[in-house]
C-alpha positions as CSV (number, residue, x, y, z in Angstrom):
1,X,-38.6,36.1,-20.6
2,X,-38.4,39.7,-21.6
3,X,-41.4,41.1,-23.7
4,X,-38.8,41.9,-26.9
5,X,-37.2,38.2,-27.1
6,X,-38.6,34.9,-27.3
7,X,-35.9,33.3,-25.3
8,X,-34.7,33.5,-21.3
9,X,-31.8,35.9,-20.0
10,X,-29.1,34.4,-18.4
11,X,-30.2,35.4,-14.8
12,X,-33.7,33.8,-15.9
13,X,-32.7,30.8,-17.1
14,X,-30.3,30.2,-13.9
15,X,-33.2,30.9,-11.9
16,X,-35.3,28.4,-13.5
17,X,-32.4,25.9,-13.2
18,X,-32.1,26.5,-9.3
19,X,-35.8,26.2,-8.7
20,X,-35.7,22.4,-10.8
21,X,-32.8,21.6,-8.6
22,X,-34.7,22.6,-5.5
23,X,-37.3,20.7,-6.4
24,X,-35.2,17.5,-7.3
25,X,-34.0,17.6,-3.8
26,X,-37.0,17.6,-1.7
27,X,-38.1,14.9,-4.5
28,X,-35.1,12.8,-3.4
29,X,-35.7,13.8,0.7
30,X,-39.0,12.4,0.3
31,X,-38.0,9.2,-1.3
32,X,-35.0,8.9,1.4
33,X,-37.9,9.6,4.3
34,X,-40.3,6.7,3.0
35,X,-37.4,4.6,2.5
36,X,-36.5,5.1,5.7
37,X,-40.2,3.9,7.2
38,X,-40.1,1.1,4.8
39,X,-36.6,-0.1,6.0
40,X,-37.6,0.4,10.2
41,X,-41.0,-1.6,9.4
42,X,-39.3,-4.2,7.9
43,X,-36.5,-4.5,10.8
44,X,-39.7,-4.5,13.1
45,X,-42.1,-7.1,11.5
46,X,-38.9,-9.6,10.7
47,X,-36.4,-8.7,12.5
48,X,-32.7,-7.4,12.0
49,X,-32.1,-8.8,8.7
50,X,-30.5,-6.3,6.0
51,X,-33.3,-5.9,3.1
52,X,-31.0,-6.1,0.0
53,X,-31.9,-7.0,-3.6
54,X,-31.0,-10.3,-4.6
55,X,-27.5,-10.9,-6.1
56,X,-24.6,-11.5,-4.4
57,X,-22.9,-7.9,-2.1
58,X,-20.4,-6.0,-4.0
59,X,-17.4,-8.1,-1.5
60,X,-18.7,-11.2,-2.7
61,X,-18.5,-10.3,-6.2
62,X,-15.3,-9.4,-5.8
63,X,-13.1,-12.8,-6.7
64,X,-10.6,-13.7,-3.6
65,X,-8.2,-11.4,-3.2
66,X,-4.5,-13.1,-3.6
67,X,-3.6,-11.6,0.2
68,X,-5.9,-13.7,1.8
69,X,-3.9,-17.1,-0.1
70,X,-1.4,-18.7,2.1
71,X,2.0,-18.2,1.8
72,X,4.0,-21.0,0.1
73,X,7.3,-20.6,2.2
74,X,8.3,-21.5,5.3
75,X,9.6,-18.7,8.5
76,X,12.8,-21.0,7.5
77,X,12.3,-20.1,3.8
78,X,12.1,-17.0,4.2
79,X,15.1,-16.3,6.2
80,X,17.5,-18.5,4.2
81,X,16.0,-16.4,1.2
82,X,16.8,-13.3,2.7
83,X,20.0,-14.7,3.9
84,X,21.0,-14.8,-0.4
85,X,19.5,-11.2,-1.3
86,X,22.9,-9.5,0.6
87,X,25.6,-11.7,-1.3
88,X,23.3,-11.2,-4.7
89,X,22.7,-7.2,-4.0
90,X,26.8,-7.4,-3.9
91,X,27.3,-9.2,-6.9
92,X,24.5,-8.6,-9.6
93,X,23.5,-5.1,-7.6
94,X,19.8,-3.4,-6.1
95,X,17.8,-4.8,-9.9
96,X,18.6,-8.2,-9.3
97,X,17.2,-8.3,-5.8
98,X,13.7,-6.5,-6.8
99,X,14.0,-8.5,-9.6
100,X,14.0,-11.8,-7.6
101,X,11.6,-10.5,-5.2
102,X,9.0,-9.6,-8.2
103,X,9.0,-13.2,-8.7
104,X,7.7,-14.0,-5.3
105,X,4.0,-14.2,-5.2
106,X,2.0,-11.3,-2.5
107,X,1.7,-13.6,0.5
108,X,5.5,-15.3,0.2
109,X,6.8,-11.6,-0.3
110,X,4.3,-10.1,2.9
111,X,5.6,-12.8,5.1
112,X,8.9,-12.6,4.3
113,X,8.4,-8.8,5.2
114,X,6.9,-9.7,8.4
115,X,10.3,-11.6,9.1
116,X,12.5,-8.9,8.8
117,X,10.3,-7.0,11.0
118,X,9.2,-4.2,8.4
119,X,6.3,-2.1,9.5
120,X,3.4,-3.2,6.9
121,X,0.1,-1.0,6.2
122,X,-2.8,-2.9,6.4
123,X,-3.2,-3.6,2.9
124,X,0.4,-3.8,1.4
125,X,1.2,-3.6,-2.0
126,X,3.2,-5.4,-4.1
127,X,5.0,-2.3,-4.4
128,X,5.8,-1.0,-0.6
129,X,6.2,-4.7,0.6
130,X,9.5,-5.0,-2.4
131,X,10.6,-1.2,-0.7
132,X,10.6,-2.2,2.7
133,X,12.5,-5.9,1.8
134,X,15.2,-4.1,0.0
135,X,15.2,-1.5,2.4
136,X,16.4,-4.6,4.9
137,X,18.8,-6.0,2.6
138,X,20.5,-2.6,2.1
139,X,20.8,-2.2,5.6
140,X,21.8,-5.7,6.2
141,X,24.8,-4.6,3.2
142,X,25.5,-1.5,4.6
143,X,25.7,-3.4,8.3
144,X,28.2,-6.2,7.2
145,X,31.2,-4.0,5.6
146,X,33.4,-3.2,8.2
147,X,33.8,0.7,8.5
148,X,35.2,2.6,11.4
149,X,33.1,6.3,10.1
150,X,34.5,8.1,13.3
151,X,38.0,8.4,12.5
152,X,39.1,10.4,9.6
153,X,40.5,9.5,6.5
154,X,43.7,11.0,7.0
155,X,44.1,8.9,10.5
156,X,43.2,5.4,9.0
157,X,46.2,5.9,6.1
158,X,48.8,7.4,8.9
159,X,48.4,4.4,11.0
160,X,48.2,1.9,8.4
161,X,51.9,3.5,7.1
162,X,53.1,3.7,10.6
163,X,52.5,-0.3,11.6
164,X,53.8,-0.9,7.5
165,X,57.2,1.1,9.3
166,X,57.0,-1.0,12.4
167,X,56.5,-4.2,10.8
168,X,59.6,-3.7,8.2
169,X,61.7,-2.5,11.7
170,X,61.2,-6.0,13.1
């Protein structure tokens, strides 16, 4: 504090602060330390158990997660499911198919992913596993309509006039 003011600068007052937060640290180092001896005694004198407070671990608080269920379709189901997304993606469009696919539940959608052979994170979600089935059925769309893409336009109308000739010469 300066002799002329009853209150701290700013340089004072962040030097106070720094010292208090210095000081909280080598508080909390020591607590780690003893912690520490406490937790290795306790491994020594009983043995390898982890000392936790009572009450149940943050993962078993956690309710089951709907991933883990089992999936209510078949390999069978799943195919002859995927086998009506193509014809349904050409007749009500992409909307219908994600919509019909939000109606599956996590594990019916992940194994029906894991039967089209689409790579799957670890954890999929709802989300990436609906991506990766569309993404099949759009190549399974694309696949199916007959499209010669190397020859040009202009080729695939010439010879289509030129058997039309032929055909009325006969």
């Amino acid at each position: 504090m300066s002799d002329d003011s009853p209150f701290r600068t700013q340089s004072e007052e962040l030097q106070r602060l720094e010292q208090q937060i210095a000081q909280a640290r080598e508080a909390l180092r020591e607590i780690a330390a003893r912690l520490g001896q406490i937790e290795r005694h306790v491994k020594r004198a009983f043995g390898a158990q982890k000392t936790r407070a009572a009450g149940p671990s943050a993962r078993a608080r956690r309710a089951p997660a709907e991933p883990d269920a089992a999936p209510t379709l078949t390999q069978a189901d799943a195919l002859k499911l995927f086998d009506e997304l193509p014809a349904m993606w050409a007749r009500d469009g992409r909307p219908a198919v994600e919509q019909r696919l939000s109606q599956l539940t996590l594990p019916d959608l992940k194994l029906l992913a894991q039967e089209l052979g689409a790579p799957l994170p670890r954890k999929p979600s709802r989300k990436s596993l609906v991506s990766a089935v569309v993404g099949r059925v759009n190549e399974s769309v694309l696949l199916s309509t007959n499209r010669n893409v190397t020859q040009p336009l202009s080729a695939r109308t010439s010879t289509s006039a030129v058997r039309k000739v032929d055909s009325e010469k006969e």
